[in-house]
C-alpha positions as CSV (number, residue, x, y, z in Angstrom):
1,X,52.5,17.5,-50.9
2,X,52.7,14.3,-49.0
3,X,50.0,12.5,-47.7
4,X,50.6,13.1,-44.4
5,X,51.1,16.5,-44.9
6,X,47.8,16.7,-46.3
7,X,46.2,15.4,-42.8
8,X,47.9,17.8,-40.6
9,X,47.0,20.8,-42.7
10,X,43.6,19.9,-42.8
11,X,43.2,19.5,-39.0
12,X,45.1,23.2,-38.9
13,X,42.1,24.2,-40.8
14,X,39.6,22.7,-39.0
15,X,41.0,24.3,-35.8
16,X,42.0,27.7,-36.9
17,X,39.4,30.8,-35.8
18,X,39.3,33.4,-38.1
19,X,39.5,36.0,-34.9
20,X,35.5,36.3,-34.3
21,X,33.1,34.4,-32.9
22,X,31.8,32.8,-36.1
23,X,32.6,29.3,-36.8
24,X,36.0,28.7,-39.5
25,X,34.5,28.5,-43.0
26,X,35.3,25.0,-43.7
27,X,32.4,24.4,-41.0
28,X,30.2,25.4,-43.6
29,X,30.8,22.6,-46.5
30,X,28.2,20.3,-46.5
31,X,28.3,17.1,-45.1
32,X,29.0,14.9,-48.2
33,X,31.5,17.5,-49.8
34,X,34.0,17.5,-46.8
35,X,33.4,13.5,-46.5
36,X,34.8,13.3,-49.6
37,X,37.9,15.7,-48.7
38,X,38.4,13.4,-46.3
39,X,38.5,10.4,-48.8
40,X,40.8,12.3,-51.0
41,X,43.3,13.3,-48.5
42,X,43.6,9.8,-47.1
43,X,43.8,8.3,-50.5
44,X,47.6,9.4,-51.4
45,X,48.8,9.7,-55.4
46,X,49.5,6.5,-57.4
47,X,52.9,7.5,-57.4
48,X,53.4,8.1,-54.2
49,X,54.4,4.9,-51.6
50,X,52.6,4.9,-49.3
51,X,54.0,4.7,-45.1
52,X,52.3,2.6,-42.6
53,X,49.9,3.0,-40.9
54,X,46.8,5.3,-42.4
55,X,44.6,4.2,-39.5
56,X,46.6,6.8,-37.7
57,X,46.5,9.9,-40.1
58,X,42.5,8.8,-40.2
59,X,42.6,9.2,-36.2
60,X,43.9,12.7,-36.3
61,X,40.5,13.6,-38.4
62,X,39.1,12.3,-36.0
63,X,40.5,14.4,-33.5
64,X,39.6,17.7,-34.7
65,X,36.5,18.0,-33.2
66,X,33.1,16.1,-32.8
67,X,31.5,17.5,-36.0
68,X,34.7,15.5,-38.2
69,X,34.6,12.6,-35.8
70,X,30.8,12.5,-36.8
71,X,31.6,12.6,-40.1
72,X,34.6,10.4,-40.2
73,X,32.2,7.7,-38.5
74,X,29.8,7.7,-40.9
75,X,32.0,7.4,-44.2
76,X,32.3,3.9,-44.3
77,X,34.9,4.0,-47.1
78,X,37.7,5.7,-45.2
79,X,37.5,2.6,-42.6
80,X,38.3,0.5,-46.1
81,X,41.1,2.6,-47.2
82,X,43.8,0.8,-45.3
83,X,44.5,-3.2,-45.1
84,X,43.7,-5.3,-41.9
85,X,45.0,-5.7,-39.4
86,X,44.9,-2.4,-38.8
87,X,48.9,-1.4,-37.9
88,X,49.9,1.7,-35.5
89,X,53.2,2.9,-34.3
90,X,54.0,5.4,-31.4
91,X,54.2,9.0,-33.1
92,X,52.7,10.1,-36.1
93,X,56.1,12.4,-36.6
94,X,58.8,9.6,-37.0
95,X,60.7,8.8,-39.5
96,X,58.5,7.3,-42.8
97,X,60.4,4.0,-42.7
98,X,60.4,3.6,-39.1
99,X,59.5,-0.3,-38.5
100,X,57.4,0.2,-34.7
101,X,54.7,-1.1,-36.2
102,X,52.0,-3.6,-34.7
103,X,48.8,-5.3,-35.4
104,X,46.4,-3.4,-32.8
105,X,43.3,-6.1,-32.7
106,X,41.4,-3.0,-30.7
107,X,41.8,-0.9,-34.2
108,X,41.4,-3.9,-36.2
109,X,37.8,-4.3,-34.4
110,X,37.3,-0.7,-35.0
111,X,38.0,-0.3,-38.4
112,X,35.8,-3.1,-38.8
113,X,32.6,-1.4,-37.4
114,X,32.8,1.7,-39.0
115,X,33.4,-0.3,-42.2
116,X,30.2,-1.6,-42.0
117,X,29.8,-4.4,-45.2
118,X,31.6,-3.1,-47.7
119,X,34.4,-5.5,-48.8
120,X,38.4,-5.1,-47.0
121,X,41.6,-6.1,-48.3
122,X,43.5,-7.8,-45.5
123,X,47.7,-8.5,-45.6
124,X,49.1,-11.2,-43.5
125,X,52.8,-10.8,-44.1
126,X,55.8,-11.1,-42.1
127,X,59.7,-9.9,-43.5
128,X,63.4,-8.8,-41.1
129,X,62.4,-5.2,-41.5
130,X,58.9,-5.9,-39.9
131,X,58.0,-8.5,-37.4
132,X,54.1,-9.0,-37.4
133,X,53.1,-11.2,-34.5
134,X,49.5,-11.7,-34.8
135,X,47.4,-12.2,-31.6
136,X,44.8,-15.2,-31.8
137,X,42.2,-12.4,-30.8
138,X,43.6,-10.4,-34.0
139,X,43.0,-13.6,-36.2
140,X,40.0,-14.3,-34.9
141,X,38.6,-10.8,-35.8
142,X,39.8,-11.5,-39.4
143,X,38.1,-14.7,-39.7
144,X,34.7,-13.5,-38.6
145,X,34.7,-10.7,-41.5
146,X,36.1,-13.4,-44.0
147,X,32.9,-12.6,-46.2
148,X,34.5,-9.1,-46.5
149,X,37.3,-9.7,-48.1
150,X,37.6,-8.3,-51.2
151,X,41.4,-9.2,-51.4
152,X,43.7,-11.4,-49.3
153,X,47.7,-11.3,-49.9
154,X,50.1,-13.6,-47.9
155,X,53.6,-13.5,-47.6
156,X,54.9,-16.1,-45.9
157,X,58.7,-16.6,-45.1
158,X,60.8,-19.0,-43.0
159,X,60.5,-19.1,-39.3
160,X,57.0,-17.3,-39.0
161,X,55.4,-19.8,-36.8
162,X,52.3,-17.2,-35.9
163,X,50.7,-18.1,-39.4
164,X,49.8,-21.2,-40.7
165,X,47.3,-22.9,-43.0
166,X,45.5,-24.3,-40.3
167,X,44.1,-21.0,-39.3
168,X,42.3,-20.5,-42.6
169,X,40.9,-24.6,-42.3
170,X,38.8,-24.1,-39.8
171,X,36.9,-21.3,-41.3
172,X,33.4,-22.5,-42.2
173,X,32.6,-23.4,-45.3
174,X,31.0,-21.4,-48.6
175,X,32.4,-18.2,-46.8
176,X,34.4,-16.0,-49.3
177,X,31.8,-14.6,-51.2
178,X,33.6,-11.4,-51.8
179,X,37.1,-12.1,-52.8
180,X,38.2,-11.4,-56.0
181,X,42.2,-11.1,-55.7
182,X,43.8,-13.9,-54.3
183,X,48.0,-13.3,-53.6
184,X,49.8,-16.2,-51.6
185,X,53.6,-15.8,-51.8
186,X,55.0,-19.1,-49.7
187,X,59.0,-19.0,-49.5
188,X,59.4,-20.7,-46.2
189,X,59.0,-24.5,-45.6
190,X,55.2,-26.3,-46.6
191,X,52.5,-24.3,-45.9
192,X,49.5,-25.2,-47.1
193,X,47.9,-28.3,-46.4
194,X,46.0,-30.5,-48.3
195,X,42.7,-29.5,-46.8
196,X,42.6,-25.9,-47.3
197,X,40.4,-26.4,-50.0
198,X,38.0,-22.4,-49.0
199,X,38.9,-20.8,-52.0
200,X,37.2,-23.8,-54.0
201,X,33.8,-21.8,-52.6
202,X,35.2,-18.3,-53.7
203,X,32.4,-17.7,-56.2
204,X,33.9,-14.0,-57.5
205,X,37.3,-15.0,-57.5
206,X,39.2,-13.9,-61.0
207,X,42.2,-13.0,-60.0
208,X,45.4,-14.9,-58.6
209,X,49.0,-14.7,-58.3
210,X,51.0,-17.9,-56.6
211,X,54.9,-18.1,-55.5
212,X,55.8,-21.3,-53.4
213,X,56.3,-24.8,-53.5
214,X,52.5,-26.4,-52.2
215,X,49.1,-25.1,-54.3
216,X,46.2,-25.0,-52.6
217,X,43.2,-26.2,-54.7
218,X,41.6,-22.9,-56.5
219,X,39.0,-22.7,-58.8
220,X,40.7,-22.6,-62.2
221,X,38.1,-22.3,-64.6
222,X,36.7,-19.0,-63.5
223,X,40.0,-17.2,-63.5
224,X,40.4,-14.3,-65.7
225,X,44.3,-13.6,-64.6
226,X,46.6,-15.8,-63.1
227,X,50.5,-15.4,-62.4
228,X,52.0,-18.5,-61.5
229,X,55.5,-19.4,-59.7
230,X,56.3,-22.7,-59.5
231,X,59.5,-25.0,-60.1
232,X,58.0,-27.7,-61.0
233,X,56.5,-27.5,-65.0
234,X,54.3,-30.8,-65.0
235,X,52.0,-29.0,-62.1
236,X,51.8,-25.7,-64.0
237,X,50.7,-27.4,-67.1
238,X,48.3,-29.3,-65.3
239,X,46.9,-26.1,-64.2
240,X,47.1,-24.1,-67.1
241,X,44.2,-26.4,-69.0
242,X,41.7,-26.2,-66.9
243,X,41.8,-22.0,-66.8
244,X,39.5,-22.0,-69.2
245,X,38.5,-18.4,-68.5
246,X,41.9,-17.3,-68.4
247,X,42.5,-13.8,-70.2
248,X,45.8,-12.9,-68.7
249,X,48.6,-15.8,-67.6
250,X,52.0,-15.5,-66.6
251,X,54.1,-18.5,-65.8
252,X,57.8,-18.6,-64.3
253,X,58.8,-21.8,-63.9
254,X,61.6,-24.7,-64.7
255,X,62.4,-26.7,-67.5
256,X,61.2,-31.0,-67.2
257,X,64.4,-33.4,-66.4
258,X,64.3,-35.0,-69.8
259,X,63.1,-34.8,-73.1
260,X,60.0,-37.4,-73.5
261,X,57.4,-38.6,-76.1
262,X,55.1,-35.0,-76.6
263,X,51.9,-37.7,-76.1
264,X,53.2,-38.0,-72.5
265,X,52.4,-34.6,-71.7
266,X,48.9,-34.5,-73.2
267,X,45.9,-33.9,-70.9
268,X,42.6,-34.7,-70.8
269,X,41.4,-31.5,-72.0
270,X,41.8,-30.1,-76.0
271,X,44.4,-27.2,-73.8
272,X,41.9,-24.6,-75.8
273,X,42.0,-21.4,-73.5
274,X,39.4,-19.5,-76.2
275,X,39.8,-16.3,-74.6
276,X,43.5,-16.0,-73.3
277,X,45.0,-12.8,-74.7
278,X,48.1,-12.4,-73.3
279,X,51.2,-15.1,-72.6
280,X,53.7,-14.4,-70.6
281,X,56.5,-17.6,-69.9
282,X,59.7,-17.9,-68.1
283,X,61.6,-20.9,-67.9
284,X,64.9,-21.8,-65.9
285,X,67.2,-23.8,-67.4
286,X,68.8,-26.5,-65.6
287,X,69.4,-29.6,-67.4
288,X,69.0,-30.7,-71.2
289,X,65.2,-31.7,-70.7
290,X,62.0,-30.4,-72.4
291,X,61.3,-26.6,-71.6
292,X,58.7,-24.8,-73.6
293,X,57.8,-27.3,-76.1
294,X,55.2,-28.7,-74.0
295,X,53.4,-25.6,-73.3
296,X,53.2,-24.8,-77.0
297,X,52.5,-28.7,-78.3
298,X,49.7,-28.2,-76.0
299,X,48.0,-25.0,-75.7
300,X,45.6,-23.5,-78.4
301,X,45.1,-20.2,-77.8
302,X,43.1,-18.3,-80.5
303,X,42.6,-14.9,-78.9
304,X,46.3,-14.6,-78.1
305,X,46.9,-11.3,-78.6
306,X,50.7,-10.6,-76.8
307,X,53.1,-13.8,-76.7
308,X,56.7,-13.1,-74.6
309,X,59.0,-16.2,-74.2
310,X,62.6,-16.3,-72.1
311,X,65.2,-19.0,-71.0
312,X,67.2,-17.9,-68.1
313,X,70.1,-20.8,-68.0
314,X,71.8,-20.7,-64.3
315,X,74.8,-17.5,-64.1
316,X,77.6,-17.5,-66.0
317,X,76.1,-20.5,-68.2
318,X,75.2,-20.4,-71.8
319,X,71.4,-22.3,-72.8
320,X,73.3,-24.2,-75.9
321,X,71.9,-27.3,-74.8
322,X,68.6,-26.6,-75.1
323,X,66.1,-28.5,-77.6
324,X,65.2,-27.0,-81.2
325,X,61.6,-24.7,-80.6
326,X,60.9,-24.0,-83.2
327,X,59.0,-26.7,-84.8
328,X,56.7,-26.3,-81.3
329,X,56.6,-22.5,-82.1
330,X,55.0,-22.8,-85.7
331,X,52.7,-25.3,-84.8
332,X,51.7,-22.9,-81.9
333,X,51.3,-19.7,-84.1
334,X,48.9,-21.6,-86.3
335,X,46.6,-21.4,-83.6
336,X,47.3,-17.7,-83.3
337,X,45.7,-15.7,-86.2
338,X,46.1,-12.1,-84.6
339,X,49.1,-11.6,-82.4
340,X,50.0,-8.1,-82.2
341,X,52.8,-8.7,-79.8
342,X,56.1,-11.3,-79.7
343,X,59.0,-11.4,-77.3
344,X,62.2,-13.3,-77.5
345,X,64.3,-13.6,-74.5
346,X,67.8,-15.3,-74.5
347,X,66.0,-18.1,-77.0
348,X,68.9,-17.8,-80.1
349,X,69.9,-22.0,-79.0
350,X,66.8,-23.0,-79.6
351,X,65.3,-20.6,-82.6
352,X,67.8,-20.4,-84.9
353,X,68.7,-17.4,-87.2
354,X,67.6,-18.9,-90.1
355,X,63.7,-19.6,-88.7
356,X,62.9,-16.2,-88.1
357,X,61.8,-15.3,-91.2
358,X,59.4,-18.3,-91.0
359,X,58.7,-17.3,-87.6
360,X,57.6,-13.6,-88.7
361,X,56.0,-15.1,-91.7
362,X,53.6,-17.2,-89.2
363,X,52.7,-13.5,-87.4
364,X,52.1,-11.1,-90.1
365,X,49.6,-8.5,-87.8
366,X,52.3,-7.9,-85.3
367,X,52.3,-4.3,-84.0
368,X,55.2,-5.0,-81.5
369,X,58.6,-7.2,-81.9
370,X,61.2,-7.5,-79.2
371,X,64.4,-9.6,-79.3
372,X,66.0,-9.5,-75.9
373,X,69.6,-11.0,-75.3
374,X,69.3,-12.8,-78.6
375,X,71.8,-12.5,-81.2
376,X,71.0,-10.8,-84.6
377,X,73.0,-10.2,-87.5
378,X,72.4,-8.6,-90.8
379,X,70.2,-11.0,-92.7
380,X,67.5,-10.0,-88.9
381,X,67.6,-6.5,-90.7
382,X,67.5,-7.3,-94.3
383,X,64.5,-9.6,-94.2
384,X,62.8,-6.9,-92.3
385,X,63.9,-4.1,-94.6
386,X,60.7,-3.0,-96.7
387,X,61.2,-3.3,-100.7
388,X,58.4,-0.7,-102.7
389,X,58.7,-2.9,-105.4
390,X,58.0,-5.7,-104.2
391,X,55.3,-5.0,-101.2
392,X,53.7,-9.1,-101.2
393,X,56.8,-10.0,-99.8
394,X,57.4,-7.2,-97.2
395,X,57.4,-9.3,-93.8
396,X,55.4,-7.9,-90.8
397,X,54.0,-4.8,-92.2
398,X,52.3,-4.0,-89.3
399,X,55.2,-3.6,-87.2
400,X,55.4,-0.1,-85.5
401,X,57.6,-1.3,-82.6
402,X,61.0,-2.8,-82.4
403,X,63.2,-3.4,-79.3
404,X,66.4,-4.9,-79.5
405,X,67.9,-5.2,-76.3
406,X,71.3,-6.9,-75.8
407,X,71.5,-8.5,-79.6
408,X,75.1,-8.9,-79.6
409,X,77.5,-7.2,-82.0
410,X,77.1,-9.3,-85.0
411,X,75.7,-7.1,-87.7
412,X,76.4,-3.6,-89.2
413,X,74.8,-0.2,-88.6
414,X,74.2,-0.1,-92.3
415,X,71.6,-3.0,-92.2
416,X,70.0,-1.5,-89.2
417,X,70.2,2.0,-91.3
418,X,68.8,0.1,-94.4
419,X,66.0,-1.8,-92.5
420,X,65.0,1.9,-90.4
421,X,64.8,3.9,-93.9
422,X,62.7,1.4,-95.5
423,X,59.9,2.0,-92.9
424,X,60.4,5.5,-92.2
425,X,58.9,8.8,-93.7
426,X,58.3,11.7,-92.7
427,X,54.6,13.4,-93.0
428,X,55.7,15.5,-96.0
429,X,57.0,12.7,-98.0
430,X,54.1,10.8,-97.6
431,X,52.3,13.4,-98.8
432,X,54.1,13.3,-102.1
433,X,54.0,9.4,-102.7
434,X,51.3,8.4,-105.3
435,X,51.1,5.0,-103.9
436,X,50.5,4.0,-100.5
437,X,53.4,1.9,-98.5
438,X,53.1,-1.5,-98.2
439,X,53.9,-1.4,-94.7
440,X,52.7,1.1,-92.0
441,X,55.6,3.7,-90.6
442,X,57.7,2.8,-87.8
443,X,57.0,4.4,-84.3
444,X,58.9,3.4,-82.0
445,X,62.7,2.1,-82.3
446,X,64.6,0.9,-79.7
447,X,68.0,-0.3,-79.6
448,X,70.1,-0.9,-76.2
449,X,72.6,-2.6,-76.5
450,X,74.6,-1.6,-73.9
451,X,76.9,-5.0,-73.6
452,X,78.0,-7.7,-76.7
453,X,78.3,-10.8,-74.7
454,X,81.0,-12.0,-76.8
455,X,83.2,-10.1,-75.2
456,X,81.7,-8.4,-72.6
457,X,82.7,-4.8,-74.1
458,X,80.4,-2.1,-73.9
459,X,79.2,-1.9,-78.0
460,X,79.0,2.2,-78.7
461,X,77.7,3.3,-82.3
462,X,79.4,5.5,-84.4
463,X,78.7,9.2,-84.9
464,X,77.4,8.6,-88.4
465,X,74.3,6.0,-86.7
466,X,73.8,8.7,-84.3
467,X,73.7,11.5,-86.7
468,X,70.8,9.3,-89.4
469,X,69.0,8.4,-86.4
470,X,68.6,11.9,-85.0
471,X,67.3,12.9,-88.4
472,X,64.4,10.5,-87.5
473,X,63.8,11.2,-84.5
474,X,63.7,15.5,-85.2
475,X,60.7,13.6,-87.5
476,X,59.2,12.2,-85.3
477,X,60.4,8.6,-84.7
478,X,60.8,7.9,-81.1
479,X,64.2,6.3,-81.0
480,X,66.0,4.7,-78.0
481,X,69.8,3.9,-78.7
């Protein structure tokens, strides 16, 4: 049942007499107990998407009678559930995706009040599908519960003239004591000046995701996660070494205009980020310049847990002229004693075929390997395949997930056969071995490969792949092909 659905049967329930001249029994539940109904219809499923605006399914609660609008008052928590400003629209019955929707500074000031102190999450955003004009009486409300904000997310794009930096300046200083999730998402022209320097006295803020051109000054070193959009590398770098808190980090950004002495890009700091866990980096290429090899000459990361790496060259371009990696990569991993997970994406011009085994050599606790629009052939599959008799030599034999998505066509099914029998069993052969594997068993297997880019032909496995494959998976390998 739909949220909204929800609201309107509860206020038939509220309403409905059972014929006599005693009150409904839903008049009965005690005071917390139908407080937290309340919460729970108004909170809609994680799965569900949610329509604007809440504030207006909270307002039919409130018009059921004085004894809900009593309670509804007095639950500060269902004043937080939505984001402010507080948006209405005519009539509760139109159509979900309807786009009537203002910034009422009168609810706004409501929602505020009933709110009492605990923290809000306020969305200043403006798109074609929804025009947001906000008052300077709406702002203003904002402004004065800027110690509430537990979140603040900004979407800024071209034209939107009723938002600008300057609006945050002139808040007083040492202000945000409450905000932890920082989102600003700046496509338009500049936006933020130089002297919006708030969030600097943000004292719980851990977590920040930036698109756009100009960066505000943050607080670096107490982040805990950080995604980061930016086209210029140099600045990202910059960044990145002073997060020295950093668990989480995920950078999309663009390669450097040249290649250059790797002492040019050094900082300062050692680049130790002791408890970063988890790596996430996109580049776009454009020229023949540096691209990762900075980030990984400079960064030692010994927590790093999950490492994923891509190259997107501009459409209908190949990224052949892209420097060698690998040397970078190695020198990276020694930094790296536990990795669990590594992602490849569209890197095959700059880690050769014949480094992986090097590569895998330098990551023996993976759990998880993924090689995305990368092209394998049979030696991939034969230094993976596990050997009994010789289990010092079996590479990775930790792994219990491989994806392969978009390898090309350059290797047989009976490698990939080979390499999938070597480190699959099923329960009852284990059962019977005397010795135990030098590798753990496979669990999940993955291999999409809907398109060779070679020649753009949709690659289709035989019936015999198919057939071994099923046989595994009746076993209990969970295969994707």
């Amino acid at each position: 049942m739909a949220t909204s659905d929800v609201i309107h049967t509860a206020s038939r329930i509220g309403l409905r007499s059972n014929g006599s001249h005693t009150l409904p029994p839903i008049y009965s539940l005690p005071y917390e107990l139908l407080a937290q109904i309340m919460l729970l219809a108004m909170l809609p499923p994680a799965r569900e998407h949610r329509p604007y605006p809440v504030a207006s399914w909270l307002f039919v609660l409130c018009h059921v009678c004085s004894l809900w609008r009593q309670v509804a008052f007095n639950t500060p928590r269902l004043w937080t559930i939505d984001t402010f400003p507080i948006y209405l629209r005519g009539n509760l019955e139109e159509e979900e995706n309807a786009v009537d929707y203002f910034p009422s500074s009168a609810a706004s000031a409501m929602f505020l009040q009933h709110s009492t102190l605990l923290p809000i999450r306020v969305y200043l955003f403006q798109s074609r599908e929804m025009y947001t004009k906000l008052t300077v009486d709406s702002m203003a409300k904002l402004l004065s519960a800027a110690p509430r904000w537990q979140t603040l997310e900004i979407v800024w794009a071209a034209g939107w003239e009723e938002f600008n930096s300057k609006d945050l300046a002139r808040m007083p200083p040492v202000i945000l004591a409450s905000l932890e999730d920082l989102i600003l998402q700046s496509v338009g022209p500049e936006m933020w000046q130089d002297q919006l320097d708030i969030f600097l006295s943000a004292p719980r803020l851990r977590r920040v995701t930036f698109e756009g051109k100009d960066i505000p000054p943050l607080p670096w070193s107490q982040l805990t996660r950080l995604s980061l959009n930016h086209d210029s590398p140099q600045p990202c770098l910059d960044i990145i070494v002073h997060c020295v808190n950093i668990i989480h980090l995920s950078v999309t950004t663009k390669q450097w205009a040249h290649l250059a002495d790797p002492n040019s890009y050094a900082s300062a700091t050692s680049g130790l980020l002791p408890r970063l866990e988890v790596l996430d980096m996109r580049l776009g290429l454009w020229s023949s310049g540096d691209h990762l090899n900075p980030f990984l000459e400079t960064l030692k990361l010994p927590a790093l847990k999950s490492l994923s790496l891509a190259l997107r060259p501009p459409y209908g371009e190949d990224n052949s002229s892209v420097s060698w990696l690998t040397p970078s990569l190695l020198s990276f991993l020694a930094h790296c004693p536990d990795l669990k997970q590594l992602t490849v994406d569209n890197c095959d011009s700059c880690i050769y075929s014949e480094d992986v085994p090097v590569i895998l050599q330098r990551t023996p606790n993976l759990t998880k390997l993924s090689f995305v629009e990368s092209e394998l052939d049979d030696d991939f599959f034969t230094i993976l395949t596990y050997e009994p008799r010789q289990p010092e030599s079996a590479l990775v034999p930790h792994l219990e997930t491989l994806e392969l998505f978009e390898v090309g066509d350059q290797f047989s099914e009976e490698s990939l056969i080979e390499m999938v029998k070597s480190r699959w069993w099923a329960d009852e052969e284990q059962s019977e071995k005397h010795a135990t594997p030098g590798v753990v068993r496979l669990k999940h297997l993955a291999v999409l490969n809907y398109v060779a880019r070679q020649n753009l032909d949709v690659v289709d496995f035989t019936p015999q792949l198919r057939d071994v494959l099923a046989v595994y998976q009746n076993q209990g390998l969970d295969v994707k092909i």
